[in-house]
C-alpha angles and dihedrals in degrees: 000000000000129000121281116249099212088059107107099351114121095208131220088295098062088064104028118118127259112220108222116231122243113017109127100137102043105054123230122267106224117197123193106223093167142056127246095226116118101015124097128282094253095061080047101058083035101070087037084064091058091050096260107143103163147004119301100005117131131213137187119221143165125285103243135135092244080060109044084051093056081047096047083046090059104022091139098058099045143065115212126199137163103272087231078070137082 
């Protein structure tokens, strides 16, 4: 019998971002946590769409639903919080 996988692993969900609610004026501050190695092309253009080049650089944008789409799309290799915020 071999181990269980599922046994002391967190999952995508311990470490995915949380998009904060109203906050439609202020932009949100997108920060990469993670790298792009190993993930799909797709995540990969996709945080180049929202102006992340590289690990840990972070980036303000506007609060849009195109936006928060690009975000949900790559939820596990970002951090979100209001702009207002450090």
């Amino acid at each position: 019998m071999g181990r269980n996988p599922v046994v002391g692993r967190q999952g995508p969900k311990a470490y995915a971002a949380q998009l904060p609610e109203g906050v439609q004026k202020a932009g949100l501050r997108i920060k990469q946590i993670r790298s792009t190695s190993g993930h799909a092309e797709t995540m990969r253009r996709t945080l180049l769409a929202l102006g992340l080049r590289r690990n840990q650089q972070t980036v303000v944008v506007k609060d849009d639903p195109g936006v928060r789409g690009m975000i949900y799309k790559v939820r596990h290799l970002v951090e979100v919080a209001p702009a207002g915020e450090k």
